[in-house]
C-alpha positions, 0 to 999 in steps of 0.5 A: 060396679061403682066406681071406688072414687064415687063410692068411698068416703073422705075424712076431711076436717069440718073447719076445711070445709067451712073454711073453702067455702068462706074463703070463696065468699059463698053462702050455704044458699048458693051451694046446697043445691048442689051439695044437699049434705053441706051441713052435715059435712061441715058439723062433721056428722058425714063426710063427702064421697072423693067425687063429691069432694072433687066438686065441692072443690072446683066450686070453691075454687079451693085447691084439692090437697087443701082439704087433706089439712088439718086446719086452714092455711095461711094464703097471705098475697104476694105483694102489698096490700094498701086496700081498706073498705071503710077504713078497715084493712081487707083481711081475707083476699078472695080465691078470685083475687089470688087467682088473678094476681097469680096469673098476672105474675106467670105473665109478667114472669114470661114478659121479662124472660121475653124481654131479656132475651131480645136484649131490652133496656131497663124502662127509665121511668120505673121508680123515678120517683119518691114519695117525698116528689113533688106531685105536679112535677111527678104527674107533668113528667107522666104527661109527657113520658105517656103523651097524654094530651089533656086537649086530645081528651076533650075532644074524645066523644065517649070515656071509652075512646078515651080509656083506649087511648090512655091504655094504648100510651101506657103500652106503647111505653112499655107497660103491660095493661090488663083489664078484665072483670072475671077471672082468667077467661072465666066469665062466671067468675066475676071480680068485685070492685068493693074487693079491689079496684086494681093493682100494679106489678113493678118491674124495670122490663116488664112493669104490669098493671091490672084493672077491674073491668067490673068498673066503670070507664071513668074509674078505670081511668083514675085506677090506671093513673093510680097504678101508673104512679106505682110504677113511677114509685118503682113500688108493686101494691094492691089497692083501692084507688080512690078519690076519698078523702082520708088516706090510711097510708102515705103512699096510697094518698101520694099516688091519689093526688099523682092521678088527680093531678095527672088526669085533672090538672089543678091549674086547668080546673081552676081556669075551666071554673065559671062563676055562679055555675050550679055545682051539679052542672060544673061537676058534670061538665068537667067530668066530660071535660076531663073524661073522669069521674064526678068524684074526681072533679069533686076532689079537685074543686076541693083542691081548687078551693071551691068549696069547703070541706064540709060541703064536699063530704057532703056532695061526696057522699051524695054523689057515692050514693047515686053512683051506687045505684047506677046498674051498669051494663053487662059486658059482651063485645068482640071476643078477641078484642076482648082477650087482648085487652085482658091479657094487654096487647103488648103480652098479646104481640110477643107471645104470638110471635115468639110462639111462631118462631118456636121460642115457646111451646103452643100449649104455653102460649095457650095457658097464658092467653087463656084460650084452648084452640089453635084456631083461636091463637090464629085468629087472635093473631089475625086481629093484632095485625098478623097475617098468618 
């Protein structure tokens, strides 16, 4: 006999439906081939079976009761939003991006806790400054509170020896990193860096950055700077950060120039210029230089009164373009590498201990790290140095 659940149907609103799937960013192509009554679900001529709704929910990424609503519910995000595509405010956060600041907030949550109870001090560099602060004195002060040496820099062979570097300084200064391209551990959901390229969790105990790992090295680099001066402001926010320039909101373009002048200080551009070198070559050679990228150093020469403005929009542009069609490669590596860096190696470390020492349970420590096996937790315990 069929089961009740495969068999009865469920009266779910059409606008639920449609809602579901424009909400997960998904086309009727990229889902009726697994749900051939789509439309006539949505024209509300049939209505879904409670197993087939069950799916069409996981494939949605829409939570179950959701769809017992009468109309669709207001999901607005948890912290600021400073992000624009166009110069549009982004209006609808996809269910990828709620999911990951959701995520990030339960560690930030448990990080604090953790940090509470071995009596930490409050970080002194969390909302030290203003936006009324003088840039290159806020982006100095970042410098030396990170030790971030501009000479260590040149010498990096790759961005990604770099970015290492600069995620390690952040963490070794109390701020959780996290860096992922999908969801979760989820390696079919992909995060979309037109949809944002990162965002920072301010917090005197436990500050927390997150940065799209879709991106490439050279952009990760300016998004933790960016966030990084969010955490100076003392201010959480979800952006775009970029080099553009035009700015729709004052502490956006506040925290640009903090990260330009943090990664590329206008007075070693200047210094770093010759005269009569082609502009194709001195943008290549101080993106090596610097390890960021080439519309960073465009920025920066515009800064340095390199070129006008007319000219830099249009090397702007033309730079935007090809860097668009770059394909990028696909990820892969050292999966326990991997999970530190998503969840950040100092959130790695103390749940890893404070689940050995029995302050938390294993099936928490599990759901925080994304991971699902013992051996797993032992293994990645392994690679942060622990001898289990």
């Amino acid at each position: 006999m069929p089961n009740v659940s495969e068999i009865s149907r469920v009266k779910v609103q059409p606008i639920m439906l449609r809602w579901a799937r424009e909400r997960a960013r998904l086309s009727y192509d990229a889902l009726t081939h697994r749900f051939p009554k789509l439309n006539d679900w949505e024209s509300g001529e049939v209505d879904p079976t409670f197993k087939q709704l069950e799916a069409y929910a996981k494939a949605t990424y829409a939570p179950f009761g959701y769809f017992f609503l009468q109309s669709p519910p207001e999901e607005p995000l948890p912290i600021p939003d400073f992000r624009t595509i166009g110069g549009v405010e982004v209006k609808r956060p996809s269910p990828n991006l709620l999911d990951t600041i959701y995520s990030c907030q339960q560690r930030q949550a448990w990080y604090r806790d953790f940090e509470s109870s071995v009596g930490a001090e409050p970080l002194d560099f969390v909302g030290s400054a203003t936006i009324g602060s003088d840039v290159v004195e806020v982006a100095k002060a970042m410098r030396e509170v990170l030790g971030f040496d501009l000479e260590e820099r040149r010498v990096c062979s790759t961005w990604t020896e770099s970015l290492r570097k600069f995620i390690a300084q952040a963490d070794s200064i109390g701020v959780l990193v996290m860096c992922s391209g999908v969801v979760l551990n989820n390696n079919r959901r992909h995060l979309d860096t037109d949809e944002f390229r990162g965002f920072a969790l301010s917090d005197d105990l436990a500050p927390l950055v997150f940065i799209n790992g879709a991106d490439t090295k050279a952009a990760q680099m300016f998004t933790l700077a960016h966030e990084l001066a969010h955490l100076w402001l003392g201010r959480s926010a979800l952006s775009n950060a970029t080099v553009a320039p035009q700015w729709s909101n004052a502490i956006e373009g506040w925290c640009n120039r903090v990260a330009a002048e943090l990664l590329a200080p206008i007075d070693v551009v200047k210094q770093e210029l010759r005269p009569g070198e082609p502009l194709s070559e001195v943008t290549s050679r101080l993106a090596r230089r610097f390890k960021v990228s080439t519309l960073v150093v465009l920025r920066r020469l515009l800064d340095a009164d390199y070129f006008g403005y007319a000219d830099f929009q249009q090397a702007y542009d033309a730079e935007v373009a090809h860097l668009q069609a770059i394909v990028r490669p696909s990820g892969g590596g050292d999966f326990y590498l991997t999970t530190a860096a998503r969840v950040s190696k100092r959130f790695a470390r103390a749940i890893y201990v404070s689940t050995l020492e029995g302050h938390t349970l294993y099936q928490d420590a599990f759901q925080l790290l994304g991971i699902s096996k013992s051996n797993t937790f032992n293994e990645l315990g392994r690679s942060l140095g622990y001898n289990t």
